[in-house]
Structure formats: structure tokens, C-alpha cells
VEXDO-352336 format. One record per residue (C-alpha): x, y, z; residue in one letter. Coordinates in steps of 0.5 Angstrom, whole numbers, plus 500, padded with zeros to 3 digits. Layout:
BEGIN
XYZA;...
***
This chain:
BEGIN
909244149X;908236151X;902233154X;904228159X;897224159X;899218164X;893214164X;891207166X;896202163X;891198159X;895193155X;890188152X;886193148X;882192143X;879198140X;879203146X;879201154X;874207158X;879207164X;884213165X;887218169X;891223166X;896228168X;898234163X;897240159X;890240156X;891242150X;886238145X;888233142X;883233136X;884241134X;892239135X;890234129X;886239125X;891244125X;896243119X;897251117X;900252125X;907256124X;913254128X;912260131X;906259133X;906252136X;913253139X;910259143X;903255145X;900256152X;896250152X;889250155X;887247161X;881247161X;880244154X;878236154X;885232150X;882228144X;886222142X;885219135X;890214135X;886209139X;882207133X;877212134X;876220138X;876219144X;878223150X;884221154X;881220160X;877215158X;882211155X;886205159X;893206157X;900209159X;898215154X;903220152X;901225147X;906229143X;904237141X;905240135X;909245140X;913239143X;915237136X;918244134X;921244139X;925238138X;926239130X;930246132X;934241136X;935236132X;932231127X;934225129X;927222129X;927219135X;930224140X;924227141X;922220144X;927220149X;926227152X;918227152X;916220153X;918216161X;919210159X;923211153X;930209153X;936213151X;937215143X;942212139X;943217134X;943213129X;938210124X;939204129X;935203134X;938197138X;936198144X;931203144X;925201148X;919201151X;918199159X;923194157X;921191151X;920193144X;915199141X;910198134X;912205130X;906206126X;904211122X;897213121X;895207125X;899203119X;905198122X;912200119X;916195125X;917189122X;917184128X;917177124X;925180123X;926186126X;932189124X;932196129X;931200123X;924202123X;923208127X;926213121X;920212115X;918220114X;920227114X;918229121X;916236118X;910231116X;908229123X;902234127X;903230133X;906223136X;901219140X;905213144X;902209148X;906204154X;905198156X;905192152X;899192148X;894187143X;891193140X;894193133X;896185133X;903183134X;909188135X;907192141X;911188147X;913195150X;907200147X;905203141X;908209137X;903212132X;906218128X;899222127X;900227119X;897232118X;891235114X;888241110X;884245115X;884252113X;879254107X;883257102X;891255099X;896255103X;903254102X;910253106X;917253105X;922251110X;930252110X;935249115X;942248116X;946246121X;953245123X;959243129X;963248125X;967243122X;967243114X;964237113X;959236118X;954241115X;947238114X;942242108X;934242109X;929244104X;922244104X;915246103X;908244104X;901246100X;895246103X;888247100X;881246103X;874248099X;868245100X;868238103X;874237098X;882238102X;889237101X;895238104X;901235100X;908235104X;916235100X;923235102X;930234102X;935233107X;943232106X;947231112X;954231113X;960227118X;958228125X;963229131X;964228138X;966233143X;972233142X;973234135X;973227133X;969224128X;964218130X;964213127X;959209122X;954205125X;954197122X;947198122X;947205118X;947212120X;944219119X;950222118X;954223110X;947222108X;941224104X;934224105X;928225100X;920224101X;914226098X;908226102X;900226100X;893226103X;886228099X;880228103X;873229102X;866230106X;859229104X;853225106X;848230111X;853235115X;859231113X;859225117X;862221112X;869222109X;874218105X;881220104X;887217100X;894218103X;900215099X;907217103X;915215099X;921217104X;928214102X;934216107X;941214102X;948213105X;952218101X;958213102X;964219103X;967216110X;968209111X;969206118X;975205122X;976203129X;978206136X;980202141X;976201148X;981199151X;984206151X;977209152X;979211144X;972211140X;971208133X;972213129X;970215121X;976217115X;974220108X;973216102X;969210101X;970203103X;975200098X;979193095X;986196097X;989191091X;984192086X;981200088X;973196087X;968200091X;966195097X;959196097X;953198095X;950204098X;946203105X;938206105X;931205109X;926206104X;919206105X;912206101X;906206104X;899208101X;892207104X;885209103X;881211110X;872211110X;869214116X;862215118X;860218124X;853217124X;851209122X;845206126X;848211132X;855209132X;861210128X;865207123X;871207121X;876202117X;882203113X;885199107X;893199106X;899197102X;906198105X;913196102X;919197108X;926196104X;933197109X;940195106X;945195112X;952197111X;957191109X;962188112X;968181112X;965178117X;965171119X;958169118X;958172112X;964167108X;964161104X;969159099X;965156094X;963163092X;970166093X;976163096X;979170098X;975175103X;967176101X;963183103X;957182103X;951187106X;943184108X;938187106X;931186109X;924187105X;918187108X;911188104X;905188107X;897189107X;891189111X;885192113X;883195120X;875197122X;873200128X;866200130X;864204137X;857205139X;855210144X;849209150X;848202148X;842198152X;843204157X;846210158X;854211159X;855204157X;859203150X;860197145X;866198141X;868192136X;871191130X;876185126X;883186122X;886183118X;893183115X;898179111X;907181111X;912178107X;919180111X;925177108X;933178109X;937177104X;944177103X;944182098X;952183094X;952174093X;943174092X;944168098X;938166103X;939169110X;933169113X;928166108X;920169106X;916169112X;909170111X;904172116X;897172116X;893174122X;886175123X;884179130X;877180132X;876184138X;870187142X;870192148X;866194153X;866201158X;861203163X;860210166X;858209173X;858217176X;865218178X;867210176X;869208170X;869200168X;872197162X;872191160X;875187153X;877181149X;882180143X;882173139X;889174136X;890167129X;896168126X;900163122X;907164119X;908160113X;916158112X;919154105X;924149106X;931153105X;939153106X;943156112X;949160110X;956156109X;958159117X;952155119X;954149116X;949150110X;945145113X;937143110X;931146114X;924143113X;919149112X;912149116X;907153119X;907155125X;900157128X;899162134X;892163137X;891166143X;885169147X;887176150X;883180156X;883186159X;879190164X;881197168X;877202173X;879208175X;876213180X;875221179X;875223186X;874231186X;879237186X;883235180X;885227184X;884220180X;887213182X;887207177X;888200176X;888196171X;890188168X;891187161X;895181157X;899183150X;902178145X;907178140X;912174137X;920174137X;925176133X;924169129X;929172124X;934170128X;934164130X;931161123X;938164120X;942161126X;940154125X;946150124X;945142125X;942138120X;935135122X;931141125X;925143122X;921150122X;916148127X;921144132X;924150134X;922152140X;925159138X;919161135X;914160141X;910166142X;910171147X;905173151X;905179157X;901178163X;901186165X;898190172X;899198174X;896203178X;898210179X;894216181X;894224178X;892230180X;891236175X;889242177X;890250175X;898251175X;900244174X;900236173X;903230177X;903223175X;905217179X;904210177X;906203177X;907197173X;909190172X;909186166X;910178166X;911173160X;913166162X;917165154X;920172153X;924174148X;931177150X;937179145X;945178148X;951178143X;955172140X;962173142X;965170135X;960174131X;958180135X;952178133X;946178136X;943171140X;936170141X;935168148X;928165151X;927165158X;922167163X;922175164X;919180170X;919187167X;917192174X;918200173X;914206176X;914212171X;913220174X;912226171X;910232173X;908240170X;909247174X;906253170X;906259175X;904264170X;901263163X;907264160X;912259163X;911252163X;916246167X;916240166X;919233169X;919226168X;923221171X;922214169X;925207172X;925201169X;928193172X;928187168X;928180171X;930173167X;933167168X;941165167X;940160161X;934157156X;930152159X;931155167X;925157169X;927159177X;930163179X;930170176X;936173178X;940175172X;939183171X;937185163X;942190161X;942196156X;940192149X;934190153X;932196158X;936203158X;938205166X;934210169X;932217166X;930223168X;929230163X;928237165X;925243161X;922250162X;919254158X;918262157X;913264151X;915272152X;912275147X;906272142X;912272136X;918270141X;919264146X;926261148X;926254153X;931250156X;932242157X;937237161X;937230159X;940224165X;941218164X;944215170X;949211171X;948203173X;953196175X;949190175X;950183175X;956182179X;961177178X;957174172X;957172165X;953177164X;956183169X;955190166X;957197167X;955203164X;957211165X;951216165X;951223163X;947230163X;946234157X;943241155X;940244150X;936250148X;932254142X;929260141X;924262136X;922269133X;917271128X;918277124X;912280121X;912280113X;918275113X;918269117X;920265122X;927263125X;929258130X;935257133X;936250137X;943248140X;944240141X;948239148X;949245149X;956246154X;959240148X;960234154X;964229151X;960222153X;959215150X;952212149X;951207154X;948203148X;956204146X;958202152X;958194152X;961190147X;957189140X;960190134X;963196131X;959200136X;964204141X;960211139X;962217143X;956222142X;955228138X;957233141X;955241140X;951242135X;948249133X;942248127X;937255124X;931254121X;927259117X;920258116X;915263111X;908261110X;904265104X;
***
């Protein structure tokens, strides 16, 4: 099952804050993690103990979630399983378990999917796979999920991990060998909407090995996926920034691990990952028709010249690679060490189009199609140090240093042209934290020092931007991050908190770097290009106890320069905006479990953004952010019942509520909410395996995403409609 641990928002930290509040089941996260060899059955089926301490790993070292500082929710293996009988739509699982997430595109894009209002940090094993120098809202699918033990999100903008986490981190913790002996799983899955072509095929497999101080555990799989359809029969259309359906997926996953030194205490462990997510290219789009409600749409074939028969386009594709070499030493002069070297490659090649941006009659008089592509190639290094009962009991240093260069670019990939030149950032963060146990009372207290610097050659803007000479430069970013939180345990399962932190990224420079357009600008007159910097308070109490949880808390987030998305009304492109923006939201979540066997869960979240009407206005903040920015309020429902240790079915409803803001405005929006159902039911049958059955909206409602419901280009998606999806899975 999920675990809801609302804790302290604690948006600076820099190693990990020691004040928290939790409310949840408390299943430990540190067995969660060591638990690789888990069947479906068994982890659809898990009853979490309440009595049991919650270990997040996630924060640069173990620590137990309620001496962190931050809106912590930590995903189970239960939770997991339970999405993937529903769907493998990588970011579903977020939408239905985490308050502050917004609604999921189903799709590989994820404009508009984000944390408390701004955007997340995808990570994967504490390495960073979003590319926030350009991001292109493709970073959220980079592995199988059948790879992942658990997800450890945290809310709030954040300067833990450097750049990136405006709106919180989402760390994708794999799994390992755990279980002397060899191990091996295989698991098969098909789905369908019950139309020929809308079939989706998986099959995969894992082997785990653990002897001696030596482990491993290796994961493989493939995927093909057919055409999607709405609720009413009709096929949805193919996103202009790729979609899941009509295609193919492939990964292969690594991690070798060995102990030694005396009682194990260090170990070193080798991780390599490859995924590729391919378009099959058999549909190509064809639009609806907002105006009648009619949505857009996808026909069979590819996409063609219509006089010459040439195909249009090269497939699109998300391809990540990353390895890494993890060190630890749980006994080095009283604390811990742990540090991690990386290497990580991002490739995402969106679908083509003839749109105006991309046209110059120097290379073709006629109509061109193109299709962009972005590159990211990053390494670092990342270390944590933390020492216990330092100078005195209870009190604890933790510091450390990270390092990291990224070279993200975007290309124009069909004619080889420059549309958002080599970006080149190089950062070195040093931070220190402090905590202190004083009874029932806990004080925390950190620093982050953020140097950064992007370095940008001088380049040619396309011939839509007037093919205009930009000066290169550098552009420099130091900033000095605080953060300090108290939390107050009062007995009888009650906890209260407070907490101020300040968290720092930089905008989507991509965009303003390619929509340059007047000769005579340089790379570091551009105001555009300013960081952000958050300024965060939140507070909130829980309650735990023997039947359940309850949490309560609220948060405000304010950045003087913030960093907004509108859409250009010739291109239906996007426009970066930097205006003041005030961030305020409460989230609520809430766990029941009258008997050992049954378990409810809620949440509600709510979430409102606050910016100026135009760059350069500073007061007042009277213009409401819509759904490219912050999703309408949320809630989700979903109960339980594991009725017998081999059998458990549950039940789930999703809201997204409706909402009309900015009346009489440029910016005036109107998007329609709706509720959908879903259910799963798992049985392990002894000597044979495990078959699970999950349904995707369940009473096949016919809706628009609300990201579909404003006008951006070729994006008037109705959502997937009923979807009935069987997996079996044998372990040997």
C-alpha cells in the first residue's frame, strides 16, 4: 500500500533536515528497499506495520522519515503493483498517490504535470534525468517500472540535489538482490480496449543472485503497445511531443553489489541502465474540431508526402543511459560515508511537423518538416557525510559537496540546424546540516552554497526568428541557500511543525535562447535567463495512531523572478514568462484501517498560483496561473481488502474538479473536471504464479484531459477510455 508520510516542508535541504511530522502506514522503508524477490502477490497484498520505524533512503543517507524535514511521500512496493496492474503509464502512479501532483498526461509528455505548482526533479537513484537547462517535458518515462522498489517523492521546492526541484524531487529507488541463492522471474502481460489494434504485449524477466558479500540482480523486458481509444470508440490522437501508444519499449537494467571490511560495513556497487521507448509510426494524426467538441484523432498509416509517397519523418524515441558507481562506509571515524560517480546520456526526438517556426526557403522553397530533438550528457559526483552524536548527544553534523557538468542541446534534427545551442552547465554545491534532538523537539538548521555557470557559444537563430547573430557568454549563478524547521511530538500519535527553507533553479533557457529574434542581443543581456529562487514556509500537524493517519499542512512559496509557460497564439509554442509568482496550496491525506485486512485511503490537495499580468510588473499579483502551470484541485479514493494471504482486490476513484479563472482576461480559462474508477484483483496460485487483473477507468467515462482543454498545439486529447489489462508473474 502507499505510505503518506506528510512531513515538515523543508525546501532548502542539503543533506537531510531532522524535523518532521509524518502520517501514514508504517511500512519500513529500509526492508521496502532490500526487498527485490517480493512477488505481486505478495506486495498487492501487504498489510504494513504500524509499528514499524519508516527508513527514507532517498535523502542522501537512511534516515527515519520523521526526523526529515519535508513533504515526504513514499511510494511502497504494494502501492506500485498495484498501478502497474492498472496501467504502465509511468507517471499514473503519481497522480493517484502523491496530493500535490497534477493530473497525468498519458502520454510521454508531461507539460503540465507538476509539483505544488511548479516543476519536479525525476531522478533515478538519487542521479538527475530531468533536463531543466531545456526542458522538454519528456523526462518522467527513462525505465521499466517493473525495475522500481519504490518512489520517494518530496514536495516543495527543494536545493537538495542543485537545480531542478522547483516544485519537489521524485527519486525512483531500484531494486537489489537480497535473498541468498538464485532467483529468477518472469512476467507476462497483455492488455486491450477490445479493439484489434489497441493491444499492448509485455514480457519480462529478472534474475537475482546473493552469496557471500557478492549480489546481483539484473532486470529485462519488452513492451509493444497498440492505438489508444477514448470512450467512445475513437482513436486519440498522436501527441506533437510523442506518445506511449503505437509503440515499442526495450530496457535492460544492471546492479552488482559486494560487502567487506569488518561486519560489511562498506560496500561498493556498480549500476548500468539502458531504456529506449520507440514510435512504431503506424498512425499519424489528424485533427478534431474544438469547436464541435470533436477531439483530435489518429488514422493508419504514417505520415506521408502526398506527391511524392516519402515517408515524412523519422521515428520519435526517448533514450536514456546512465551508469554509476556507488561507495559507502557505515563506519568511518563515527559517521557514514556515502558518494556516488555518474555518467548519464538523455536522447528524446519529438514527432515532426510543418510548422511556421520551422520553414526557410534557403533550404526548400516548398513546405519543410522537421522534428527537434534534445541531447543531454551529464556527469558528477555526489557525497554525503553524516555524523551522529557529534560534540553532544542527540546532535548531528551532516555535509557533503556535488559536482556536476550537463551539456543539454536542441537540434533540429531532419536539416541539422541549431535550435537551442550547446548549453554547458557546471555547478559545485557545497552544503552542511545540522540537527538536534532535544526531548520531544527537534531543531534543524542548513546551508547550501549553489556556483553554477552556463556557458553558451555565440550561434544563428532560425530563419522564423529572423536568423539573427547572438553573442555567447557566461552566465553566472551563486546563491546562498538556507533552511531551518522545528517540529514538536506531543503524545498519543500528535505532531505539529514549522518550517522556512529557500530553493533554487534556473528557467527553461532553452526557450528564450531559440526565440531570440532582433539582431544585437547577447546571451548575458538576457533577463530571461536570471535564476529562480524560492522562498518557502509550511506548517501542518498529524496524528497517527493504531487504525489510521491523518495530515494536514499548509505551505506558501514565493520567487520574486519566477519562471511561467503561456502559449504563443501563431506558433502554439510555448513562451517563457518571468513575473513575480506567490505559490499557496494545503494538501490532506488521510488512512482508515478498521481491521488488519482492510485499509482506505484519501488525499485532497489545493493548490493556487498567483503572478503579474505582464514581464516587468511587479505588483499587483492578480492574474491566476491555469493548467500549463497548476492543475485544479484534486482528490483520490481507494480501498483495500487483502481476503486471503494469496487473494486482495481494491477499488480506486480519482477527481479532478472543475475550475473558471481569470474572467474577462487575456488569460481567462475554463476547464471541465471528471471522476474515474478503477479496480485490480490479484491471486497467487500455489506452484503456478500469480495473475492480476486491473481495469483503467472502470465505467469507460468519456472526458478531456484538462491539459487538452486549453488551446496549445495539436493537443485536444479525450482520455483513454476503459482499459482491461492481465499479468502473470512466476518466480523460480
Amino acid at each position: 500500500m502507499q505510505m503518506l508520510a506528510r512531513l515538515a516542508l523543508g525546501t532548502a535541504l542539503a543533506g537531510t533536515m531532522c524535523s518532521a511530522a509524518y502520517a501514514g502506514p508504517l511500512t519500513s522503508g529500509a526492508a521496502a528497499a532490500d526487498d527485490a524477490t517480493q512477488t505481486p502477490a505478495q506486495a498487492a497484498g501487504a498489510v504494513d506495520d504500524e509499528t514499524t520505524p519508516v527508513v527514507v533512503t532517498g535523502t542522501r543517507s537512511p534516515k527515519a522519515v520523521d526526523k526529515i524535514a519535508g513533504a515526504i511521500t513514499v511510494i511502497s512496493p504494494a502501492e506500485l503493483q498495484r498501478s502497474l496492474t492498472i496501467t504502465e503509464d509511468a507517471t499514473a502512479v503519481l497522480a493517484r498517490t502523491v496530493p500535490g501532483y497534477s493530473e497525468s498526461n498519458q502520454t510521454l509528455n508531461t507539460l503540465g504535470e507538476t509539483m505544488r505548482g511548479r516543476t519536479a526533479l525525476y531522478m533515478f537513484d538519487g542521479i538527475p534525468q530531468s533536463t531543466p537547462l531545456r526542458d522538454g517535458s519528456r523526462n518522467a518515462t527513462f525505465t521499466d517500472m517493473a525495475t522500481i522498489q519504490r518512489i520517494e517523492v518530496v514536495g516543495g521546492a527543494s536545493a537538495t540535489e542543485g537545480i531542478g526541484a522547483a516544485g519537489g524531487i521524485i527519486n525512483y529507488i531500484s531494486k537489489r538482490a537480497t535473498e541468498p541463492g538464485t532467483h529468477f522471474g518472469v512476467t507476462g502481460r497483455f492488455g486491450t480496449q477490445f479493439d484489434d489494434d489497441s493491444a499492448i504485449w509485455k514480457i519480462g524477466g529478472t534474475l537475482s543472485h546473493k552469496s557471500g558479500g557478492l549480489d546481483v540482480f539484473a532486470a529485462g523486458s519488452y513492451v509493444t503497445r497498440g492505438i489508444t481509444y477514448d470512450a467512445h470508440g475513437r482513436r486519440i490522437g498522436i501527441s506533437a511531443s510523442s506518445s506511449v501508444a503505437d509503440s515499442k519499449q526495450w530496457d535492460g537494467f544492471l546492479k552488482v553489489g559486494t560487502n567487506f571490511g569488518d561486519g560489511d560495513s562498506q560496500r561498493i556497487e556498480g549500476v548500468a541502465s539502458y531504456f529506449k521507448l520507440k514510435a512504431n509510426g503506424n498512425y499519424h494524426y489528424v485533427a478534431g474540431s474544438r469547436a464541435l467538441g470533436i477531439p483530435d484523432t489518429a488514422e493508419p498509416g504514417p505520415p506521408v508526402d502526398p506527391i511524392t509517397g516519402q515517408l515524412l519523418f523519422a521515428p520519435d524515441f526517448n533514450q536514456f543511459q546512465q551508469y554509476a558507481l556507488n561507495y559507502s562506509n557505515t563506519s568511518l571515524f563515527g559517521g557514514s560515508l556515502v558518494a556516488t560517480g555518474y555518467y548519464a546520456k538523455q536522447e528524446m526526438r519529438f514527432p515532426g511537423d510543418n510548422g511556421i517556426d520551422k520553414q526557410d526557403p534557403r533550404i526548400s522553397p516548398g513546405v519543410i518538416f522537421d522534428q527537434s530533438e534534445i541531447l543531454s550528457k551529464k556527469y558528477g559526483l555526489r557525497t554525503s557525510y553524516t555524523r551522529p552524536d557529534f560534540l553532544l548527544q542527540g546532535f548531528e553534523l551532516r555535509f557533503g559537496v556535488d559536482a556536476v557538468h550537463d551539456q543539454t542541446q536542441q537540434y533540429l534534427a531532419l536539416t541539422n540546424r541549431i535550435w537551442v545551442p550547446p548549453l554547458n552547465y557546471t555547478s559545485f554545491g557545497p552544503y552542511v546540516q545540522l540537527a538536534y534532538d532535544l526531548g520531544p523537539v527537534t531543531l534543524s538548521g542548513g546551508w547550501r552554497h549553489e556556483d553554477g555557470k552556463v556557458e553558451v557559444d555565440d550561434y544563428t537563430t532560425t530563419y522564423y526568428r529572423n536568423s539573427v547573430l547572438v553573442k555567447g557568454g557566461n552566465l553566472k549563478y551563486k546563491n546562498d541557500l538556507l533552511n531551518a524547521g522545528i517540529i514538536g511530538r506531543f503524545g498519543g500519535g500528535f505532531s505539529a511543525f514549522a518550517t522556512y527553507g529557500e530553493g533554487f533553479t534556473l528557467p527553461n533557457v532553452g526557450i528564450p535562447l531559440r526565440n531570440v529574434n532582433v539582431p544585437g542581443k547577447t546571451v548575458e543581456g538576457l533577463l530571461d535567463l536570471q535564476a529562480v529562487v524560492f522562498k518557502n514556509k509550511e506548517v501542518g500537524f498529524n496524528w497517527r495512531g493504531r487504525m489510521g493517519s491523518v495530515g494536514v499542512s499548509y505551505y506558501q512559496s514565493k520567487s520574486d523572478l519566477g519562471s511561467s509557460l503561456t502559449v504563443d497564439p501563431v506558433t502554439k509554442d510555448y513562451v517563457l514568462n518571468r513575473r513575480p509568482i506567490k505559490i499557496y496550496g494545503f494538501d490532506v491525506t488521510a488512512e482508515f484501517r478498521p481491521i488488519s485486512t482492510v485499509r482506505l485511503n484519501a488525499l485532497f490537495s489545493h493548490v493556487v498560483g498567483k503572478t503579474s499580468a505582464a514581464n516587468g510588473v511587479t505588483d499587483p499579483l492578480n492574474v491566476t496561473l491555469g493548467v500549463l502551470n497548476i492543475a485544479p484541485d484534486k482528490a483520490n479514493e481507494q480501498i483495500s481488502w487483502q481476503f486471503t494471504p494469496e487473494g486482495s482486490i481494491s477499488f480506486g476513484a480519482t477527481s479532478f474538479f472543475s475550475r473558471n479563472i481569470n474572467a474577462g482576461k487575456p488569460t481567462e480559462e475554463h476547464t471541465k473536471g471528471y471522476t474515474l474508477f478503477d479496480a485490480t484483483g490479484s491471486y497467487r496460485v500455489n506452484d503456478v504464479g500469480t495473475f492480476s487483473l486491473g481495469v483503467e477507468n472502470l465505467f469507460n467515462k468519456f472526458y478531456f484531459l484538462s491539459s487538452s482543454q486549453i488551446d496549445i498545439y495539436q493537443n485536444y486529447f479525450a482520455g483513454r477510455g476503459r482499459t482491461v489489462s492481465l499479468t502473470f508473474h512466476r518466480d523460480f
